[in-house]
C-alpha positions in Angstrom: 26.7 -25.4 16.9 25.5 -26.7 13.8 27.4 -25.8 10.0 25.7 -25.8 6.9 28.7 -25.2 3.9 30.7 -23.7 6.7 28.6 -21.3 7.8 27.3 -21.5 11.5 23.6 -22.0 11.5 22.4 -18.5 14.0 24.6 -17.0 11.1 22.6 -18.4 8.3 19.4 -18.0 9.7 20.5 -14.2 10.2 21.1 -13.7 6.5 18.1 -15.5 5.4 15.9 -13.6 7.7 17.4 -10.2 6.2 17.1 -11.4 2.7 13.6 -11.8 3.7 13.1 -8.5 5.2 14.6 -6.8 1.7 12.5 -9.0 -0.7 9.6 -7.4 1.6 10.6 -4.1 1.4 10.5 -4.6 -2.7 6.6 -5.9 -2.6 4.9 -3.7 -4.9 1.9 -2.0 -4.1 -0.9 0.1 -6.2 -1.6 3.6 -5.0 -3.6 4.3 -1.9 -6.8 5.5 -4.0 -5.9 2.0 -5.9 -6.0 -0.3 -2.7 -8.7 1.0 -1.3 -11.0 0.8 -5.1 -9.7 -3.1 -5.3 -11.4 -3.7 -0.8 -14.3 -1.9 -2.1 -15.1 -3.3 -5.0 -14.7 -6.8 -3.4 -17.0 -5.2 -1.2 -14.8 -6.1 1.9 -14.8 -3.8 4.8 -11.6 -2.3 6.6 -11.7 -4.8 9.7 -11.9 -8.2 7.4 -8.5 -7.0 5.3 -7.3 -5.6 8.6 -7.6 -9.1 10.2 -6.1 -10.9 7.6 -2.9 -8.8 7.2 -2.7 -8.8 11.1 -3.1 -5.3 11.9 -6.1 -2.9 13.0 -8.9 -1.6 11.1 -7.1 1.9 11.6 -3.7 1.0 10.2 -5.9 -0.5 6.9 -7.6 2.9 6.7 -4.3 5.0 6.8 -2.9 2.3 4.0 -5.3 3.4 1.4 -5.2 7.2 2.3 -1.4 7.2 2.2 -0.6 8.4 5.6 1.1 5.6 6.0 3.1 2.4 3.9 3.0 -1.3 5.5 6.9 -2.4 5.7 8.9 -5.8 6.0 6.4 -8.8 6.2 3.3 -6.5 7.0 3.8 -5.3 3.1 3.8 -8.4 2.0 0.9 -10.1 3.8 -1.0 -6.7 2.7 0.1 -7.2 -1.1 -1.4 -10.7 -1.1 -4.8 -9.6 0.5 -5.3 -7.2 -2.1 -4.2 -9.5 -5.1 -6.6 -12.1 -3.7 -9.3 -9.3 -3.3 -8.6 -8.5 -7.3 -9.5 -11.9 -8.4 -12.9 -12.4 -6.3 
């Protein structure tokens, strides 16, 4: 088993993967309306966004009408899409 500072390495790679699940979880997001005005005015459509976050056209849909919020790594990826969508 390897150490790293005395820590067993599954152990470290246990914490770093939940620090990476709660840095996630703290993403911000704009409102729904918000998300979906940012797609639309890059003029992207549901299943392009969908594809990059790595979910279905469906799940991008509920996003922007608040039925449902993207968690963990999901959020993130989703986050970044829309940030990049902003700037085009």
């Amino acid at each position: 088993m390897s150490v790293t500072d005395g820590v067993p390495q599954p152990l470290l790679m246990q914490h770093e993967d939940m620090i990476s699940k709660v840095k996630a979880r703290r993403v911000p997001l704009p409102d729904p309306a918000v998300r979906r005005a940012i797609r639309l005015a890059a003029e992207a459509i549901e299943q392009d966004l969908a594809d990059v976050v790595g979910v279905s056209r469906p799940t991008i849909s509920r996003y922007e009408t608040g039925q449902r919020e993207p968690r963990g790594e999901t959020r993130r990826r989703y986050a970044e899409a829309l940030e990049a969508l902003r700037r085009v």
